[in-house]
C-alpha positions as CSV (number, residue, x, y, z in Angstrom):
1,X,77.0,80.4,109.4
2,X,76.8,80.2,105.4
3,X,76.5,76.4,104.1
4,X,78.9,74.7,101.9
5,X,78.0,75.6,98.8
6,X,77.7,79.5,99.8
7,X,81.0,79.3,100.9
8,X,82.0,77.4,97.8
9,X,80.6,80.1,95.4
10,X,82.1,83.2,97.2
11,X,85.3,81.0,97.3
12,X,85.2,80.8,93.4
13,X,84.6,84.8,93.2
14,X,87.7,85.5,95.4
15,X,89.4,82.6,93.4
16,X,88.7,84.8,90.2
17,X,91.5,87.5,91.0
18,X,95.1,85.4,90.4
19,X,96.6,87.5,93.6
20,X,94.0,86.4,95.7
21,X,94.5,82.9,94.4
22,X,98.4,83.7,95.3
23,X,97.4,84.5,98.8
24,X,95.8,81.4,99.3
25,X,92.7,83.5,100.9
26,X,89.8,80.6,101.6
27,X,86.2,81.6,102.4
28,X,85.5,80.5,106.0
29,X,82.0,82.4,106.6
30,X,80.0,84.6,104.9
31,X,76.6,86.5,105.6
32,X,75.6,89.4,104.3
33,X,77.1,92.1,104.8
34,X,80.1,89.9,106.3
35,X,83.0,88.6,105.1
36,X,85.5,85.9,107.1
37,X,88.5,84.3,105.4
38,X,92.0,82.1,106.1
39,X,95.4,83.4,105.4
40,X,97.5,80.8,105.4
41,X,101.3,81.4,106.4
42,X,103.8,81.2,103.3
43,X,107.5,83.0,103.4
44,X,106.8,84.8,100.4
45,X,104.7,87.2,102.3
46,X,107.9,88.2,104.7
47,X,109.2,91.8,103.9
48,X,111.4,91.4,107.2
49,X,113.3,88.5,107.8
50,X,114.9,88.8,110.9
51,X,112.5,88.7,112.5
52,X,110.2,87.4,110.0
53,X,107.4,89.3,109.8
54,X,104.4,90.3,107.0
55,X,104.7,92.8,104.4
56,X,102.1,95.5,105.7
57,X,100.8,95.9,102.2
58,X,99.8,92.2,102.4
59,X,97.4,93.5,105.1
60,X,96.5,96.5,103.5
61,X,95.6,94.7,100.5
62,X,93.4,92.0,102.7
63,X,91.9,94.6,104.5
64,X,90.9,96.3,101.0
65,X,89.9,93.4,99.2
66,X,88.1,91.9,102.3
67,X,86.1,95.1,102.7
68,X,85.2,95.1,99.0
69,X,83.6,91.6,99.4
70,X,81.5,92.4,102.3
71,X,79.7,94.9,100.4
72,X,79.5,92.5,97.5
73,X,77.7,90.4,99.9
74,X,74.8,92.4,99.8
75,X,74.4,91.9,96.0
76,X,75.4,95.3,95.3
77,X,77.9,96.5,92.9
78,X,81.2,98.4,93.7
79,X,83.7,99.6,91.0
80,X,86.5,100.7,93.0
81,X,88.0,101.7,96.4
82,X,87.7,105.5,96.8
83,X,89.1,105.8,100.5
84,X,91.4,102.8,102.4
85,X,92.6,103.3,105.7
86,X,94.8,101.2,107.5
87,X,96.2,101.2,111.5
88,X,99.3,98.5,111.9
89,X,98.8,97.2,115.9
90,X,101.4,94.6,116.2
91,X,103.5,92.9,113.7
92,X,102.8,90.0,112.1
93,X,104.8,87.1,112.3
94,X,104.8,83.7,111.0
95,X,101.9,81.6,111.2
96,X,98.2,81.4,109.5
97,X,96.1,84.8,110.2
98,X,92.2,85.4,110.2
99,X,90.1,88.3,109.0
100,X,86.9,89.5,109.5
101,X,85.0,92.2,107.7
102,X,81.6,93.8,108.0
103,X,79.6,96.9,106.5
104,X,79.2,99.7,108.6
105,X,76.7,101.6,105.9
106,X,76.0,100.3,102.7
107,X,75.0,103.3,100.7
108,X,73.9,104.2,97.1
109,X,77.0,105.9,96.2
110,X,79.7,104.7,98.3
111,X,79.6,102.1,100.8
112,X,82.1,101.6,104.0
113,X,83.5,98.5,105.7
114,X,85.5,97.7,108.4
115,X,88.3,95.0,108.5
116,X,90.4,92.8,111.2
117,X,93.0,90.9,110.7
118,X,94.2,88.3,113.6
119,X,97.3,86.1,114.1
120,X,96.6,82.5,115.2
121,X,95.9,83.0,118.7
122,X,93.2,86.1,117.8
123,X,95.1,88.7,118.6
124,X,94.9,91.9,116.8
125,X,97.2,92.6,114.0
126,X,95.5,95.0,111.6
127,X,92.6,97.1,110.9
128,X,91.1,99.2,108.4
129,X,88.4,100.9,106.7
130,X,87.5,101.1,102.9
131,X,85.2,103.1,101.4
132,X,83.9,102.0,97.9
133,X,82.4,103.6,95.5
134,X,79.0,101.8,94.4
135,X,78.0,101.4,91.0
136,X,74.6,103.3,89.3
């Protein structure tokens, strides 16, 4: 479990990007090589409203950026996503959602990461894997 101020600096980096500052995305753990982070419920991110339920590019775009920061974690350098794939396993409905992300190879010339995102109650809503491409 990463102290307070390692989850204060990675907070600042995600804070950095005005989307993810939109999102409201807070830092609850980080390791290297792993990423965890809040989603907090807001109505904006509702493509469906009856019922309401989360935009799947919302979760493509956590599962994206979340992957991206895992790498990060390692102190290496990515400059962009070369490969993001993303499997939709139940829709997601109101309330706050979790997401988790780890490296599954970190790599001199592209790097892949897998992603979950969870409802409230930790059941699986969405997962993906990004491949980035590493700078140098």
């Amino acid at each position: 479990m990463a102290d307070q101020q390692t989850l204060e600096t990675w907070q600042q980096r995600i804070d950095v990007s005005p989307f993810q500052r939109w999102l409201g995305l807070r830092v609850t753990d980080v390791d290297e090589g792993r990423m965890c982070i809040a989603l907090p419920w807001k109505e904006e991110l509702v493509s469906n409203p009856n019922p309401p339920t989360v935009h799947g590019g919302i979760l493509a775009s956590v599962i994206d950026l979340l992957g991206l920061y895992s790498v990060l974690t390692t102190g290496s350098v990515s400059i962009a996503t070369v490969d993001l794939r993303v499997d939709y396993h139940r829709p997601a409905g109101t309330g706050d959602m979790t997401a988790e992300a780890t490296i599954i190879k970190l790599g001199s010339k592209v790097s892949t990461a897998e992603t979950k995102v969870f409802d409230g109650n930790g059941k699986l809503l969405a997962s993906g894997r990004g491949v980035y491409l590493m700078a140098g």
